[in-house]
N, C-alpha and C positions, 0 to 999 in steps of 0.2 A: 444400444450404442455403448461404444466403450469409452473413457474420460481418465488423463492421464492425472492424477493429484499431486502436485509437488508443495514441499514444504522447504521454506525460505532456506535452509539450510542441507538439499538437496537428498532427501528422501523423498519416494514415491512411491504410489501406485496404483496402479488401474482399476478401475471400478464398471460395473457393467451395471447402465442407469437406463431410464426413457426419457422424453423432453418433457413428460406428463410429470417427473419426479418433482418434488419441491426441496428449495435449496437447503431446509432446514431437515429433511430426509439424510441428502450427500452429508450434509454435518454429521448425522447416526453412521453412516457408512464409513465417513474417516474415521470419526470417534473409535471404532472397530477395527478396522484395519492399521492404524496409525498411529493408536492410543495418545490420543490429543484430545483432553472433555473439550466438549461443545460449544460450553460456555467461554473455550477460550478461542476458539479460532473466528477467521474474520476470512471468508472464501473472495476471492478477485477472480473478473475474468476480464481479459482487456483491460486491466487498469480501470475496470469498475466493481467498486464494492456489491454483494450479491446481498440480496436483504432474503431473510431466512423464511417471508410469508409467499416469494414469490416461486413459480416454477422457473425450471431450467429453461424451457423454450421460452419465455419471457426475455432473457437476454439474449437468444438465438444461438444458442452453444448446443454444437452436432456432434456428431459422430467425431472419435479422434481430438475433440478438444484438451485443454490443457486449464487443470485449475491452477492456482494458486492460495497455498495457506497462510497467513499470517498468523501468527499466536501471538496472544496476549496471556503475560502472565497475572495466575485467577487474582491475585490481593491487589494489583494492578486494575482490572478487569472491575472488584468491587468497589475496590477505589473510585473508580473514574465514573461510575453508574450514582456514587454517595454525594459528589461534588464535582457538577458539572460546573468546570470554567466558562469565562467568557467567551466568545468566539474571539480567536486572533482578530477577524478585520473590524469587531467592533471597537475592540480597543483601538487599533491602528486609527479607525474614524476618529476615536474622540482623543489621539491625539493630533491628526491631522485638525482636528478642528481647531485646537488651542495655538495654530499657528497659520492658518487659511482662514480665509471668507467661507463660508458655510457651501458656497456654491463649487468655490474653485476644491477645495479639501473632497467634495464628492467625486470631482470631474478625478481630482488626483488618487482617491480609492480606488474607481474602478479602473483606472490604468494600469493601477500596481496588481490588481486583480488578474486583469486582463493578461498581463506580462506572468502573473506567476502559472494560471493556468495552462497557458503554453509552454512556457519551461516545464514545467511537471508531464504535459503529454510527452516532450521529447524524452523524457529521463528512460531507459529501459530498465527492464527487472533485471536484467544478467546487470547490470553497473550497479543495482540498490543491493545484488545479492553480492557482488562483491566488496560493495561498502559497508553492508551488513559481517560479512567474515575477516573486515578489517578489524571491525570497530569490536566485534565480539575475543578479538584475538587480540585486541589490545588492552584486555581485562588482563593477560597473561603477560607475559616480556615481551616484546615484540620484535622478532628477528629484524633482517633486512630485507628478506625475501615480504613480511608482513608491510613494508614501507613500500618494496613496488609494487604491492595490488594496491596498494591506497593510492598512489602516486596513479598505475594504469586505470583504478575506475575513476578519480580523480579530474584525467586526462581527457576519459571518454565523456563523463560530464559536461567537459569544459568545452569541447567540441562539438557537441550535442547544439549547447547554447548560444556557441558563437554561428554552427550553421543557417540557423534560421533568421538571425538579425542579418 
């Protein structure tokens, strides 16, 4: 079967795999084709992370799918491997707690939980990839034309979120 690879900044390219391949294989294969080391990409399908011990047919990705790459850069990468933070909601628990009842602070985590999840399913990759070529283009000057894709994925965001409530 063949698998489209795209990388957040719109390079691609097709790779001819089986379902029997394992995800940390396709990493060798980009790594090759794409010259992106290994060690820094992070492969998505559907909006889920691919863990690199499992096979392809594990997340049921056929013929004609479409990956996505994420890179992380390596000092970033070893960074983040040397000093694992906290998790966000465990901080968030303890400081919900320092202002709730122990019960109600729990019921109020997983709300906020609940509410971010579902924001995040609606988000698409084309609105993260044109906030990603905002945000990267606004290391530079930033035209005007740079202010209305911020302004357009911005917009699509916004609408995204208000749909489902």
């Amino acid at each position: 079967m063949f698998l489209t690879v795209k990388l957040l900044l719109g390079r691609r390219c097709s790779l001819k795999v089986t379902g029997k391949e394992s995800v940390a294989t396709l990493k060798k294969l980009v790594s090759e084709r794409l010259h992106v080391p290994e060690e820094q990409q992070h492969l998505l399908f559907r909006g889920q992370l691919l863990a690199d011990d499992k096979c392809l047919s594990d997340y049921c990705i056929g013929p004609n799918a479409s990956i996505n790459v994420i890179m992380w850069p390596l000092e970033k990468a070893e960074q983040d491997k040397a000093r694992q933070p906290q998790p966000l909601w465990s901080q968030l628990g303890r400081i919900l707690a320092k202002h709730f009842r122990p019960q109600d602070a729990k019921v109020v985590l997983q709300l906020l939980r609940q509410r971010h999840e579902e924001r995040v399913q609606r988000v698409s990759l084309e609105a993260l990839e044109q906030l990603a070529c905002y945000l990267l283009a606004e290391q530079q000057p930033v035209g005007q034309a740079g202010e209305k894709e911020f302004q357009a994925a911005d917009s699509e965001l916004q609408q995204q979120e208000g749909g489902g409530e």
